[in-house]
C-alpha positions in Angstrom: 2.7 25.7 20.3 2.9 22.1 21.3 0.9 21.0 24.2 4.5 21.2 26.2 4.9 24.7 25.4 7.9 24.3 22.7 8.2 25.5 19.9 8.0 23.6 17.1 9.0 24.0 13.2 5.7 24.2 10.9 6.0 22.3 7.5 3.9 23.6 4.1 3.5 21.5 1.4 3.2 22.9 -1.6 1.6 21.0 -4.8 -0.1 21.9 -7.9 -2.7 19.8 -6.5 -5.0 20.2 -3.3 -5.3 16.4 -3.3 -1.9 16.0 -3.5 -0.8 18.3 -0.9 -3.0 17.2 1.1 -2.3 13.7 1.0 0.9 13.9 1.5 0.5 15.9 4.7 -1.7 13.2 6.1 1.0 10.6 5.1 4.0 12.3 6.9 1.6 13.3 9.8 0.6 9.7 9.9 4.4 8.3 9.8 5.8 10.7 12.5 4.3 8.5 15.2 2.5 9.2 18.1 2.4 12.0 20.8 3.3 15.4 19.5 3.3 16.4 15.9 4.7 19.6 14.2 2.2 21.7 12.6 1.8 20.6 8.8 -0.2 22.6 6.3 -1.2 21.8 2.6 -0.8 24.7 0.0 -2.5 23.0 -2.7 -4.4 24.2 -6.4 -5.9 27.3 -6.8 -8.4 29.1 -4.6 -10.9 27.8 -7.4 -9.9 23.8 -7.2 -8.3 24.1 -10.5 -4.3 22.4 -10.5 -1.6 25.3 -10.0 -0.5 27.2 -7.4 -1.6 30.4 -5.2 0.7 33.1 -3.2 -2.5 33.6 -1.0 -3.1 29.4 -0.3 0.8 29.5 0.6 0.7 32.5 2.9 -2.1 31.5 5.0 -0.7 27.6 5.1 3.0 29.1 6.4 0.8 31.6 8.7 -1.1 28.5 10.4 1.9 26.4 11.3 4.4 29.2 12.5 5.0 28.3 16.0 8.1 30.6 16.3 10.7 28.1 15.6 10.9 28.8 11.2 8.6 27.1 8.7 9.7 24.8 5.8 8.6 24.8 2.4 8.5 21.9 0.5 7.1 22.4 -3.3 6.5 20.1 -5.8 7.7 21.4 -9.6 8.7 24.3 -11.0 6.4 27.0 -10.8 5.9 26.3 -7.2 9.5 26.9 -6.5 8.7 30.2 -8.1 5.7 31.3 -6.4 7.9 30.5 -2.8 10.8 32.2 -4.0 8.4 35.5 -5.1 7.4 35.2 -1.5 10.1 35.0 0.2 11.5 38.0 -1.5 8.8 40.0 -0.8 9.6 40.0 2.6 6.8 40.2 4.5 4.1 37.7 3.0 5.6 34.5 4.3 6.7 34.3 8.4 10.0 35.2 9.3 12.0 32.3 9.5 10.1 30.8 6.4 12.6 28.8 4.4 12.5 26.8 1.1 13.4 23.4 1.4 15.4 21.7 -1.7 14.2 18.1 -1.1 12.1 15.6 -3.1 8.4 16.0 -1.8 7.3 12.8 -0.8 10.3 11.8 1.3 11.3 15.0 2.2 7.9 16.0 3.4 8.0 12.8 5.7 11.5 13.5 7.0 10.8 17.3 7.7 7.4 16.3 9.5 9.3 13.4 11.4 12.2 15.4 12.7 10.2 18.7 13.4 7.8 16.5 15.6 11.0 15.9 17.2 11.6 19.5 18.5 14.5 20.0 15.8 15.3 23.5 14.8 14.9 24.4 11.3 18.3 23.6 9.9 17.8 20.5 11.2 14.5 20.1 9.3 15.8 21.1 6.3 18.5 19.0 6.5 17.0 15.8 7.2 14.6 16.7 4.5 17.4 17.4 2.2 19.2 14.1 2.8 15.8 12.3 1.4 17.3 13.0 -2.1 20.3 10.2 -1.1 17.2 7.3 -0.6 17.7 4.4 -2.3 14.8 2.4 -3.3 16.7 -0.3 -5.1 
């Protein structure tokens, strides 16, 4: 929980890369301002280093940033989106109120990160995250 006792929607990010993941997470933490910040976890590579992904990585990222208020997914290709959608369908592996988030990973990873920090529920998130797709860069 948030240092004001809310509860707060936790963000994975999902890449076929550690370094990847990773930096994105420290890009959308870094752009959600100050004070409080949701929860973000990188799910990136294999246990090993190598580039793919891993049910276990993902687990134990959506575990850390459940807070009680849902977790968003964001993946970055295909096989990603099919790891998330194994777990989810599992049942139990993934927190209740775990949800896979169709938005481009960069922008929606900022967007989700920048409107959990804001205490939004997880529709909300994956909404905001979701409307990323509909940035126009020229």
């Amino acid at each position: 929980m948030s240092d004001g006792g809310e509860k707060l929607v936790g963000v994975v990010l999902v890449s076929h890369s550690a370094q990847v993941a990773a930096s994105v997470a420290e890009l959308a933490k870094g752009l959600a301002g100050g004070g409080t910040v949701a929860p973000v976890a990188a799910a990136g590579g294999t246990p090993d280093g190598g580039l793919g992904t891993s049910s276990d990585l993902i687990t134990e990222a959506a575990r850390a940033v459940d807070r009680g208020a849902g977790v968003a997914v964001l993946v970055d290709l295909g096989s990603a989106v099919l790891t998330v959608k194994a777990l989810l369908a599992e049942g139990d592996e993934l927190p209740g109120g775990a949800r896979l988030v169709d938005a481009p990973f960069v922008e929606g990873a900022v967007a989700a990160v920048v409107t959990a920090s804001a205490g939004a529920d997880l529709d909300a998130v994956a909404a905001a995250a979701a409307e990323a797709y509909a940035y126009r860069k020229a």
